[in-house]
N, C-alpha and C positions, 0 to 999 in steps of 0.2 A: 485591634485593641492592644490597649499597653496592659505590659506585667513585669511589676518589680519585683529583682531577683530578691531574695533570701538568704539572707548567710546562714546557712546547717549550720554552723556549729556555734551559731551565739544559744548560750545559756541563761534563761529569762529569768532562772533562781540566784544564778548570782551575776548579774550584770556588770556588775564592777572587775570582776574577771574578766570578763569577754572585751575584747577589742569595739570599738564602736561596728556597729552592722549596717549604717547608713549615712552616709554623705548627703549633709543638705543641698550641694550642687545638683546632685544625681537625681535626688528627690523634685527639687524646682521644674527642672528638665523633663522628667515622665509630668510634669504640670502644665510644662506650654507642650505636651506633645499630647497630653487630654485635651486640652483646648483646641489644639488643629483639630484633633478628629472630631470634638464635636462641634465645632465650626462646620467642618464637612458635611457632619450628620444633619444639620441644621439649612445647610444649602439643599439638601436631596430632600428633607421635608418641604421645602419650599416650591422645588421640583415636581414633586408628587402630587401634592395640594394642587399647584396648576392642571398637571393633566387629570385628577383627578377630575377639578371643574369643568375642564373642556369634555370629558368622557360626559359626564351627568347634564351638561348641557347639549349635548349630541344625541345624546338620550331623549331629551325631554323633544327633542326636534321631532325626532324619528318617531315618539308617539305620537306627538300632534299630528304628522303625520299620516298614520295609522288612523287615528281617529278619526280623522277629515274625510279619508278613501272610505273609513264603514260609513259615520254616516252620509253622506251621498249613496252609498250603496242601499242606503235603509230608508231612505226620504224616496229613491226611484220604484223599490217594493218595499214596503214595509211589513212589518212583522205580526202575525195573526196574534192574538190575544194569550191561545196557551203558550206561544214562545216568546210572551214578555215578563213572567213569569218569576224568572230568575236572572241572574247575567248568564249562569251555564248554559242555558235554553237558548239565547238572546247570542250568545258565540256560538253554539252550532248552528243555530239559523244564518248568522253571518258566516260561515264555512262551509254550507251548501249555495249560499247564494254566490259565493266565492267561485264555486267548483265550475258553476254555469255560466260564467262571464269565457271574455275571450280571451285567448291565452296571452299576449300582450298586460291586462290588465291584470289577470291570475298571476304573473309572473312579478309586479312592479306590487300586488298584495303580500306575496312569500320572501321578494325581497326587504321588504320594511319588517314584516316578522323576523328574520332573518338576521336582519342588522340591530334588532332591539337587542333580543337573544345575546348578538356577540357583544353588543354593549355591555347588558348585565354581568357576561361574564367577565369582562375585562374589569369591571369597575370593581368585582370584587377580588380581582387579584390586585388591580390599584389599592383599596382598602388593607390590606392583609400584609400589601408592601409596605404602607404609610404606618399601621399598629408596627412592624419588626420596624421601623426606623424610630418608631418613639422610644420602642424597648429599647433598640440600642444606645438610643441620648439619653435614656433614663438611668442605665446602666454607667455611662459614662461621668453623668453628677457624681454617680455612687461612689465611681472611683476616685474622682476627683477628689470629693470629700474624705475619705480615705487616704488616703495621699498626706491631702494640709491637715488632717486630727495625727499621722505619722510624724508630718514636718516638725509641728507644734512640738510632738514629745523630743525628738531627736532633737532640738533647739533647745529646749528646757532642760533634757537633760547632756545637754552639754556647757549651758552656764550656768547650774544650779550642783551639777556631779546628781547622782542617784539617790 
C-alpha cells in the first residue's frame, strides 16, 4: 500500500505562509502507483474466484460421490423403519453399516469423508482469502479517491491562491 508523506510543518490556519506541501507530479504518481496495486489486487481476485470454483466443484464431486457409495449401501440393506426417522438416525445406521463392510470399501468410505472435510475447509480459507482481497481493493478506491479530492485542492489552490 501507498502512503503520502506529510509535511509537519504546513500550517492549515494560515496557508498562505506555508510553502506549498504537495506537488501535483508526486500526487499523479502515488495515482498510477494506486492503480498498479489495484490492478494486482484485481488479478489475485480473479485468481481466487478460479480456485475457488474449482474447490466447490471438487466438492460437489466428492459428494456425489459419497452419496452414490451410501445409497448402494442402503438399496443392498436398507434401513428399518425407526432409523428412517431422521437423517441423524439415517447416518448412524449408514456408519454401522460402514463399520461391517470390508476394509477396502471402509477405507474408499473415510476417504471421500475425508476429502469432503478437507474441501470444506479449504474453501473456507479460499473465501476469507477472496473477502481480505476485496477489502484491500476496496480500500484502494478509498485511497485513490483521496488522492484526486487532494489533487483537485492542490490544483485549485495553486491557480486560484487561497
Amino acid at each position: 500500500m501507498t502512503q503520502i508523506p506529510v509535511n509537519p510543518h504546513y500550517v492549515f490556519s494560515q496557508p498562505t505562509v506555508t510553502s506549498q506541501y504537495a506537488n501535483p507530479v508526486v500526487l499523479n504518481n502515488y495515482l498510477i502507483l494506486v492503480a498498479n496495486d489495484s490492478h494486482t489486487l484485481a488479478e489475485r481476485v480473479a485468481q481466487v474466484n478460479g480456485r475457488l470454483g474449482k474447490l466447490k466443484s471438487n466438492m460437489a464431486d466428492a459428494e456425489g460421490r459419497l452419496d452414490e457409495f451410501e445409497q448402494e449401501l442402503l438399496l443392498k440393506t436398507p434401513a428399518p423403519a425407526n432409523d428412517r426417522k431422521s437423517n441423524k438416525l439415517l447416518d448412524i445406521y449408514v456408519r454401522t453399516l460402514v463399520m461391517g463392510l470390508e476394509d477396502d470399501q471402509r477405507s474408499t468410505w473415510a476417504a471421500l469423508r475425508e476429502a469432503i472435510q478437507s474441501l470444506k475447509a479449504d474453501i473456507v480459507v479460499t473465501e476469507l482469502e477472496k473477502d481480505s482481497t476485496y477489502a484491500r481493493l476496496n480500500h484502494l478506491k478509498l485511497e485513490a479517491d483521496c488522492i484526486k479530492t487532494h489533487l483537485a485542492y492542490v490544483k485549485m489552490e495553486s491557480r486560484y491562491g487561497t
